[in-house]
Every structure is written in C-alpha cells, then in structure tokens.
C-alpha positions as CSV (number, residue, x, y, z in Angstrom):
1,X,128.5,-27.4,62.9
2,X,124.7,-26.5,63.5
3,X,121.8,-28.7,64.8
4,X,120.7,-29.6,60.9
5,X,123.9,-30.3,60.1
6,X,124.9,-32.9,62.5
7,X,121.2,-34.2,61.9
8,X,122.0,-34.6,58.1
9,X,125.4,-36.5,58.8
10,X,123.5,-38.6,61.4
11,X,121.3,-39.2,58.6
12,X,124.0,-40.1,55.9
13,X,126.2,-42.4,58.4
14,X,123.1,-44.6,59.1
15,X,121.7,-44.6,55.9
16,X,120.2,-47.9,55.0
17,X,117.8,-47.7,58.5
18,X,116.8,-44.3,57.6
19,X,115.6,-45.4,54.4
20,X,113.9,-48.5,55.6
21,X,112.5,-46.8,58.5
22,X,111.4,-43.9,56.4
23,X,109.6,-46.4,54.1
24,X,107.6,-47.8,57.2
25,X,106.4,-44.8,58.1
26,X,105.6,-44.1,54.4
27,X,103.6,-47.0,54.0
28,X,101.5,-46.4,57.6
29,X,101.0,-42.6,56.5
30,X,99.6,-44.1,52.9
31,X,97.6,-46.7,54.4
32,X,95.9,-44.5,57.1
33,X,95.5,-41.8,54.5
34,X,93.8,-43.9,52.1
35,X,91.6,-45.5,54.1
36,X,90.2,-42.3,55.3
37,X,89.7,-40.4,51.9
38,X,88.1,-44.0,51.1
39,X,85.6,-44.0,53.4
40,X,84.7,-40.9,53.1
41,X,84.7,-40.0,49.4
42,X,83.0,-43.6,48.8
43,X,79.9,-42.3,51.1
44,X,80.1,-38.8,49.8
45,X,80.0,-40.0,46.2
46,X,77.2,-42.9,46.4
47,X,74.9,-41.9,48.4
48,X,75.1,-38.8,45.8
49,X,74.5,-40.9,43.0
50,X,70.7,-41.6,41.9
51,X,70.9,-40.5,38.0
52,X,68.6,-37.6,38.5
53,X,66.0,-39.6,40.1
54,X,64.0,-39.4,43.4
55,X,63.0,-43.4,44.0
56,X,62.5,-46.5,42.5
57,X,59.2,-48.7,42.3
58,X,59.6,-52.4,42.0
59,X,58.3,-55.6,43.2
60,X,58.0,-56.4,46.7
61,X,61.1,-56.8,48.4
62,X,64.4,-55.7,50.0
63,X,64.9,-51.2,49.3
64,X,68.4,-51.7,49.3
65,X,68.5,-54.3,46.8
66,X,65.8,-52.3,44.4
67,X,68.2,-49.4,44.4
68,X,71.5,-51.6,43.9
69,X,69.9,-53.0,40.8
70,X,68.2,-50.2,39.2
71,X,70.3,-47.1,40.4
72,X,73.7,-49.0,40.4
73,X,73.2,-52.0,38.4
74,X,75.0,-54.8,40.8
75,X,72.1,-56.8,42.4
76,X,69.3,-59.3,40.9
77,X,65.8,-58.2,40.1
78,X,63.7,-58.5,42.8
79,X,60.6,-59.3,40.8
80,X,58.9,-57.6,38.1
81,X,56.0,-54.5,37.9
82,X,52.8,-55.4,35.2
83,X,52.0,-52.4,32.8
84,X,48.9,-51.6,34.8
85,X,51.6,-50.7,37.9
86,X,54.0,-48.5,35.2
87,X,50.4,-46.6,34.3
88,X,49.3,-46.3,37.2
89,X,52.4,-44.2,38.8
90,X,53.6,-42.4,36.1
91,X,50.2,-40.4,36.3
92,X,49.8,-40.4,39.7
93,X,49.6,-36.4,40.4
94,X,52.6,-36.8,42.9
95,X,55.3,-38.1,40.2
96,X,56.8,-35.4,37.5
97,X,58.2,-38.1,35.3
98,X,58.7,-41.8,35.4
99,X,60.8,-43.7,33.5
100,X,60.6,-48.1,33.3
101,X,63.9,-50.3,32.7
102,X,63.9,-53.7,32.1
103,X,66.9,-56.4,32.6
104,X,67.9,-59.6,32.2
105,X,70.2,-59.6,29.9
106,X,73.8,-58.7,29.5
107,X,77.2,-58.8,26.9
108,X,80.0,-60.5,28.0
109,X,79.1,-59.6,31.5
110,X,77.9,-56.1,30.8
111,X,74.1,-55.4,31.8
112,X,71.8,-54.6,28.8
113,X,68.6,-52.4,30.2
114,X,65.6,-51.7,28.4
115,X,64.7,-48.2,28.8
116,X,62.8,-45.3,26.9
117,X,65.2,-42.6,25.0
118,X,63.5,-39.7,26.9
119,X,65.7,-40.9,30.2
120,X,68.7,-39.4,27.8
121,X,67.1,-36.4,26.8
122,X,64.8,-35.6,29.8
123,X,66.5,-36.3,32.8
124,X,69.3,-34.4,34.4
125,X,71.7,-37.1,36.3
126,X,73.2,-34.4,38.4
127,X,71.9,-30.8,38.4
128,X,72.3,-28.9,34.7
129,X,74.2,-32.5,33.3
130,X,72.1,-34.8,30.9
131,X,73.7,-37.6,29.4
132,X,75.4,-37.0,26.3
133,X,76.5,-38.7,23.0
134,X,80.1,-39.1,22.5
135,X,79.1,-39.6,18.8
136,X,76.4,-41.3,17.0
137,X,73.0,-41.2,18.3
138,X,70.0,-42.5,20.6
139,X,68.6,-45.7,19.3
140,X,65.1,-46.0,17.7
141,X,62.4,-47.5,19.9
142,X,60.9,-49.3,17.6
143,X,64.1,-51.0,16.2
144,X,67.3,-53.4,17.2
145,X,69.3,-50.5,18.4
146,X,71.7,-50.0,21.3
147,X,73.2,-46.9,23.0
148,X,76.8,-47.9,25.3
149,X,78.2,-46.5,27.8
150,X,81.3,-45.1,27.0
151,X,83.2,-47.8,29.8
152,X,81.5,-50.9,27.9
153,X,82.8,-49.4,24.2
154,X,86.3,-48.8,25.8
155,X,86.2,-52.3,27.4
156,X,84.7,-54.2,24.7
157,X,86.3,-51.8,21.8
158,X,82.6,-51.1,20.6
159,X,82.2,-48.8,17.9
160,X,79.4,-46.9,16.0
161,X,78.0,-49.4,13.5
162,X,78.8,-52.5,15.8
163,X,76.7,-55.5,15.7
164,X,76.3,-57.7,18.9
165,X,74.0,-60.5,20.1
166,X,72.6,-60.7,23.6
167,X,73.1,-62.9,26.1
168,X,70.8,-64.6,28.6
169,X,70.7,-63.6,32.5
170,X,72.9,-61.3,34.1
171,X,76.1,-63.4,34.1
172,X,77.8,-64.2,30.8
173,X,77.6,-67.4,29.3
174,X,78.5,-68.4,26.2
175,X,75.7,-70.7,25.7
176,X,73.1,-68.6,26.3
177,X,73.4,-66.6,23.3
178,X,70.4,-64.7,22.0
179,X,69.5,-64.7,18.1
180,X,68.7,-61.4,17.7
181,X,71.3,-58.9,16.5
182,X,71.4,-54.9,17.9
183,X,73.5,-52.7,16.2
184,X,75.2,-49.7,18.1
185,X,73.8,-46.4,17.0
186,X,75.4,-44.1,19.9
187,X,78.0,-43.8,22.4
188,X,77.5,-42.1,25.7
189,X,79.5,-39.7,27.1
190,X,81.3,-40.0,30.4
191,X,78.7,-39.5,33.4
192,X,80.9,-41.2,36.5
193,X,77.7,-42.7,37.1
194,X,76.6,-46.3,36.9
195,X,75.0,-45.7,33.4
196,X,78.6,-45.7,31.6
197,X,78.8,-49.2,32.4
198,X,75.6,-50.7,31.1
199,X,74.7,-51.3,27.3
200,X,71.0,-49.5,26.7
201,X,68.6,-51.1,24.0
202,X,64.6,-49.6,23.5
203,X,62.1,-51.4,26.4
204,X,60.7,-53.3,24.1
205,X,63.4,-55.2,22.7
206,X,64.7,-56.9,26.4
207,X,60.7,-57.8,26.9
208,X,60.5,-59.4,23.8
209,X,63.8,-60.8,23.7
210,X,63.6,-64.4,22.4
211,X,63.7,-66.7,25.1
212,X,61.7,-64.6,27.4
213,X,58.5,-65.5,29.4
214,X,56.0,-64.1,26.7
215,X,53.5,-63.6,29.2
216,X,55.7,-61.2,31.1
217,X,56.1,-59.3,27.4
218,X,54.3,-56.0,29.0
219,X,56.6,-56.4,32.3
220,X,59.2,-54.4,33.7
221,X,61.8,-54.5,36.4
222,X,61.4,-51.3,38.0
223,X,60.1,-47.4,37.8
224,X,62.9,-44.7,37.8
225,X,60.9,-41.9,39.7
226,X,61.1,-38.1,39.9
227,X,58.9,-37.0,42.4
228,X,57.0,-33.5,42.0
229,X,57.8,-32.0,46.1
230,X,60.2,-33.7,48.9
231,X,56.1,-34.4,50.3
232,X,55.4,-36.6,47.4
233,X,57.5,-39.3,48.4
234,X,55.7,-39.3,52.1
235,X,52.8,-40.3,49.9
236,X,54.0,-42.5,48.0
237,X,55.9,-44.5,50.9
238,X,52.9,-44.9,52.9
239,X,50.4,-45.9,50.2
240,X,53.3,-48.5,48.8
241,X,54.9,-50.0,52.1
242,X,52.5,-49.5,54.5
243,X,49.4,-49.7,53.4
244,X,50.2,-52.1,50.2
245,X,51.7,-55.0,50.2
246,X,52.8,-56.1,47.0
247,X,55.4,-53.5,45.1
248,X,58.0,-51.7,46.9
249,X,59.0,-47.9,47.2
250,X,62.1,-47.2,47.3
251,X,62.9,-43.5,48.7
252,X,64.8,-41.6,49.3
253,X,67.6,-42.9,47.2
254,X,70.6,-41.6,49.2
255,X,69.2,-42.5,52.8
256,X,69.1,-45.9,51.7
257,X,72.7,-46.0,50.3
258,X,73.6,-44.4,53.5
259,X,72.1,-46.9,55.8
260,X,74.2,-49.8,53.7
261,X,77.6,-47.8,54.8
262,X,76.3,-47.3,58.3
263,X,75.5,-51.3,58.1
264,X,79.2,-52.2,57.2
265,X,80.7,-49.2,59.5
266,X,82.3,-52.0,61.7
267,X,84.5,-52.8,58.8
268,X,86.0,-49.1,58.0
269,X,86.7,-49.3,62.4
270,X,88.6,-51.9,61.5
271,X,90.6,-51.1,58.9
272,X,90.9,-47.3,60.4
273,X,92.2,-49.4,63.9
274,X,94.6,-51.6,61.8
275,X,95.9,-48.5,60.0
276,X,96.9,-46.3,63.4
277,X,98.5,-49.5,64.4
278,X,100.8,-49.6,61.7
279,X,101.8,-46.2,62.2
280,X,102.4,-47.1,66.2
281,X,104.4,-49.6,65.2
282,X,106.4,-47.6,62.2
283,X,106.8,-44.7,65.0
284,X,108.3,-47.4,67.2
285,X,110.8,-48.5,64.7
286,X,112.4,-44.7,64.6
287,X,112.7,-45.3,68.2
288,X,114.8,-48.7,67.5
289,X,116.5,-47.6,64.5
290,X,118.2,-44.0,66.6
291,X,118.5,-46.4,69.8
292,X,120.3,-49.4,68.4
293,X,122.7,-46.4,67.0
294,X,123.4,-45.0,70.3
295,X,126.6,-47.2,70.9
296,X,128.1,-46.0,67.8
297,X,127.4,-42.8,68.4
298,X,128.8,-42.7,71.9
299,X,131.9,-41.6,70.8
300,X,130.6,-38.7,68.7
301,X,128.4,-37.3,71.2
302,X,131.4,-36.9,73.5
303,X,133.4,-35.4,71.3
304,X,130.5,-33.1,70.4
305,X,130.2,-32.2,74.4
306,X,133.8,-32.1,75.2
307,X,133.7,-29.1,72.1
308,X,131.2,-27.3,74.0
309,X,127.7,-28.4,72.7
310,X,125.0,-28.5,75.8
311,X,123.1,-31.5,76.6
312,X,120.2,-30.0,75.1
313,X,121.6,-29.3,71.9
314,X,122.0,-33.2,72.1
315,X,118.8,-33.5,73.1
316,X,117.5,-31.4,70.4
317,X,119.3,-32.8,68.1
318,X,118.5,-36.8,68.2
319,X,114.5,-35.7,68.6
320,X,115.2,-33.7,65.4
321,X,116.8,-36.6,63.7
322,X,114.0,-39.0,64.6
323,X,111.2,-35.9,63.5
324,X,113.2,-35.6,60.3
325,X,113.3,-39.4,59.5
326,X,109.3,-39.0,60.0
327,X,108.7,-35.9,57.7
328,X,110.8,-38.1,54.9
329,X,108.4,-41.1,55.7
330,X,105.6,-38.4,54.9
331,X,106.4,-36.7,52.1
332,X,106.8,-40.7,50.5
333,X,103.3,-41.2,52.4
334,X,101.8,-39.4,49.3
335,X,103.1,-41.1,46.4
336,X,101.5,-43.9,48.7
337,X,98.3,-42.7,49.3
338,X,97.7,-41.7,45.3
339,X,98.7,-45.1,44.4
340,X,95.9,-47.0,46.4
341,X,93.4,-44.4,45.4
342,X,94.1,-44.6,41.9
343,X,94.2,-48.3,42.4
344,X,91.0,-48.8,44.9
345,X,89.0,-46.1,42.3
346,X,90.3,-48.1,39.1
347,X,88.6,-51.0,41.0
348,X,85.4,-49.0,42.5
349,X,84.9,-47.4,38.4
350,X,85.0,-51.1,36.8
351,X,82.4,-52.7,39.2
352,X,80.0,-49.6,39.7
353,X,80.7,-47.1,37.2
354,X,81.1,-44.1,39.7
355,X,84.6,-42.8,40.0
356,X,86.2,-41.0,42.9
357,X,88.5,-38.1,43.0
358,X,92.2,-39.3,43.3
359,X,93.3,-35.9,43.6
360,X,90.8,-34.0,45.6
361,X,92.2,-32.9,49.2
362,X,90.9,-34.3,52.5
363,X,91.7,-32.8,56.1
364,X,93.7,-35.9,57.2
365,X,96.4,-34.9,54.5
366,X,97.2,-32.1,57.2
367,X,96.4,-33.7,60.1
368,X,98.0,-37.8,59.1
369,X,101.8,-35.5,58.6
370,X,101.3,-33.7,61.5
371,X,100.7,-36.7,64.2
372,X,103.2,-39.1,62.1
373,X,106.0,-36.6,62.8
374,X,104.7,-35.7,66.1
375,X,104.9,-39.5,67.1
376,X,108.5,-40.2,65.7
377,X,109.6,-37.2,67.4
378,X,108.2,-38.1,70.6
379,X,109.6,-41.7,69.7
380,X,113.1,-40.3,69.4
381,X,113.1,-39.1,73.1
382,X,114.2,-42.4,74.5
383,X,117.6,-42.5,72.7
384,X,117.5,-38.7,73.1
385,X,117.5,-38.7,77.1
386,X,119.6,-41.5,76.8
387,X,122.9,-39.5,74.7
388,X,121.8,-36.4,77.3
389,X,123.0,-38.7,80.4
390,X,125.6,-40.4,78.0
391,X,129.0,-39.5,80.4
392,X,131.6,-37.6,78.6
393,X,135.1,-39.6,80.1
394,X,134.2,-43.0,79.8
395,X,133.0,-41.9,75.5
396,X,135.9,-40.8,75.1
397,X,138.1,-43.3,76.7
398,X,140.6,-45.1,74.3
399,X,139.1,-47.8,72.6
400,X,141.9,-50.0,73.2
C-alpha cells in the first residue's frame, strides 16, 4: 500500500472525527476569511461611494454625520442651509455644479429626499455611469411626482403609476401620515449606491410638505457639491470651517468615511484576534482527534513496520493524515466564507444601499488555506513522533 492509501483508510476507519474535525476547521477558515474580505471590501467600497460628488455643505455640525445623512442616507439632519446659502455656493467660481436635497420625510421607513432632476441627468455617480430609469420617467418639478429607487419598488412592490402618501420624520409611523398624494412616475435603475434605497420627490414638494415649518419653506438640508480643481475644496474648507462659523464643509467625502473605519479599527482587531483563535483551536482538535486514535492504531502501525515500512514513512504518513483532514476543512471553508458574505452583504445592501462583491477574490483566499493546512500539519506531529517511537513487540503482542 502507498502513503495516500493508508492515509485514505486512516481516514475511512475514523470517520465521524474526520468529519467533525474537518467541519471545525471549515468553520475557523470561513470565519477568518470573511472577516478579512469584510473589512476590507467594506472600506474599499465606502469610502468609494460619494454619488459623483466632491463635498457636502450643511449646517453647523459633526462632517461625519453631514456625509452619513446626505451621501448615505442613515443619520439625522444636522440643521438646515437658508436659500441665500444654496445661492451663494452654487455660484461661487470654485463649485462646477451644486445640487440641494431636502429630508424629513420617509415611506414605511424609506427616506423621501427632495432634490432637482438634473442630479439624474447631470451627475455621473461613478465615472461614465449616470443613474438610469428602469422604466418610466423623472418626475416633474413642479408636480406630486416621485422617482424610487429600484430597492424601495422591490421592497415595497412599487410600480409605475403607484400612489403613496408621505409620512412624517425619518422613522415610520403610522400616525404621522401626510395628506398629500405622489404618484410614481420612474424607477431607477440599480446604482449599488445609497440612492437605490431612497424614494426621490421634486425640492419643492418635501419643503412644502403639509405639516412643515412654513418659515423654513425656502430651506434645505444640505448642498451635494462638485468642486471645479482638487484646490477648490482648500478654499472652500477654510472660508467654511475656519474662518466661519455657522455652516459646515464637508470634504473630502472619502477621507471622512475613512477616518470612521479607522475610529472603529479596534473592533475589526477584535474580531480578526477571535477568528485566528478559532482556527488555533480547530488546528488543535486534529491534534486530539489523530492522538486519541493512537491506541487503536498501535496495532496497525506494527504490523505496518514489522512488513518493512520505515519510521518515517509512519511519520510521513500521520502528518499527511492530519494535513489532509485540514485541506478537507478548507475546501468546506469556502462554501463558508460565501455564505456569510452573501449573508453580511444582504444585510450591508438593505441598511445602506451599497452592495459588496461576494465573489470577487482576496489574497487571504491563498494565504487562509495555506497556514490552516500548514497548522494541522504541524498539529499532527505529536501523534506522528509518537507512532515513530511506538515499539514494534509489545504492538504486536497478543491481545489476550
């Protein structure tokens, strides 16, 4: 019989501890690989997102929280901008194009913004991409019409020709029911960006929404930005943060994302730490699993060196065994891994809009197979040394 051989009837005889063993190590390769491609296709992929936009102006407060609420749509309004501030930086000479949103409102949980219809047909939310209709088309400024996001119509079964009423504030409650009635004109496209999860109605109609301060009818909640040079938002910071003191500059859009993940960095440590000590501890369990065996396989052993085998061809083959066991966990790992991505980026797509790439490849799918085998092999050399000492008489004394 050759090494793979005996390896694979090792395997067979001791089945059910393969399998759960193999399983361990499937789970810690999953875990360790997930957590990685997490971390790093979740920075990757928001500090890329800003919807073709440089900054955001807003009221006077936190960046991170401007950007959050007008970029990704998750945080409160800081405060609101008067029409004089929307003039005023949409012709400044720095600023190509600026575009105002308003909020406050939502359906059934989903944000409504007020906007302008040239952020649809002007604005490129990743380079050579503008948002496009699925069918229908862009609403009317001057009338009760609403574009959706193609998440909202899937998750609320919106069609073309739909009527809704709005709802009050940016959590859904039944009682705060709006009277006027929008009717859905368009549905967007798929943009993996924020803006498929938020229902779009004309500027005008969230400030005049009934219920609403009409002294803040002219107001908005914040300035989408495209800036004309990289020097234009130097400008722009210092005459807004540090030399005024009342609205708030938010740029650039990815730097500030970035410093969020750097502020919460402790918790990927932490979850990177947990995951390398699951895979100690699966590693460990080949090691328990091969050396519980060992008094069973006494007898075999012998017989294998009393036929001629060498002690390193024992040797060889428990460390094979226990690398084998390992690559088995591995190749499992996958079907692993893909189901907490596609889980964790179901989750990540329904709060934020922005979806990650299940599929795409990462270094630590090389390197995570590599070091898991690696370390079960290494954990198979204590029962290994130990069958390489095993003494060939007393094996293969009679039993009784």
């Amino acid at each position: 019989m050759n090494l793979f051989s005996i390896v694979l009837r090792n395997l067979r005889q001791h089945l059910l501890s393969t399998v759960i063993t193999a399983l361990s190590i499937a789970l810690a390769g999953g875990l360790l690989m997930s957590i990685w491609v997490i971390k790093q296709q979740s920075h990757e992929t928001f500090t890329r997102v800003n919807i073709g936009f440089d900054a955001v102006l807003g009221a006077r407060g936190s960046k991170l929280q401007l950007v959050l609420n007008s970029i990704f749509h998750l945080e409160a309004s800081p405060g609101n901008l008067n029409q004089a501030d929307y003039d005023y930086i949409r012709h400044h000479p720095t600023v190509r194009r600026a575009i105002p949103i308003a909020v406050g409102d939502n359906l059934k949980g989903f944000r409504i913004v007020g906007t302008l219809p040239q952020l649809f047909t002007d604005i490129e939310y990743t380079p050579h991409h503008t948002f496009t209709l699925l069918e229908g088309q862009l609403f009317d400024p001057s009338k009760k019409e609403a574009v959706v996001g193609k998440f909202v119509a899937e998750q609320l079964h919106i069609k073309v020709g739909d009527t809704f009423h709005p709802f009050h504030g940016l959590a859904y409650d039944p009682r705060n029911q709006h009277p006027e009635t929008y009717r859905v004109t368009g549905i967007l496209d798929d943009s993996n960006t924020p803006a498929d999860k938020v229902i779009w109605i004309p500027l005008n109609g969230l400030q005049t929404m009934g219920g609403h301060d009409p002294k803040a009818a002219n107001d908005i909640s914040a300035v989408l930005i495209q800036l004309r040079s990289p020097t234009s938002g130097f400008i722009l910071d210092l005459m807004y943060n540090k030399q005024g003191n009342r609205l708030t500059f938010a740029w650039p859009i990815g730097a500030i994302v970035a410093d969020l993940f750097s502020k919460i960095s402790w918790f990927d440590k932490v979850l990177t730490l947990i995951a390398y000590l699951v895979a100690l501890v699966s590693a460990a369990g080949v090691l328990v699993a091969i050396y519980n065996s060992m008094a069973a396989r006494g007898r075999d052993i012998a017989i294998l060196r009393a036929l001629g085998a060498h002690r390193r061809t024992i040797l060889g083959t428990i460390v094979l065994e226990a690398a084998t066991i390992g690559a088995l966990g591995m190749f499992a790992s996958f079907f692993v891994h893909f189901a907490i991505m596609a889980t964790v980026g179901t989750i990540i797509r329904n709060q934020t809009g922005v979806l990650l790439n299940v599929m795409s490849y990462q270094a630590v799918m090389l390197w995570a197979p590599f070091t898991m085998i690696s370390l079960c092999a290494l954990g198979g050399l204590v029962p290994a040394l130990k069958a390489y000492r095993a003494d060939i008489a007393s094996n293969l004394a009679p039993i009784s």
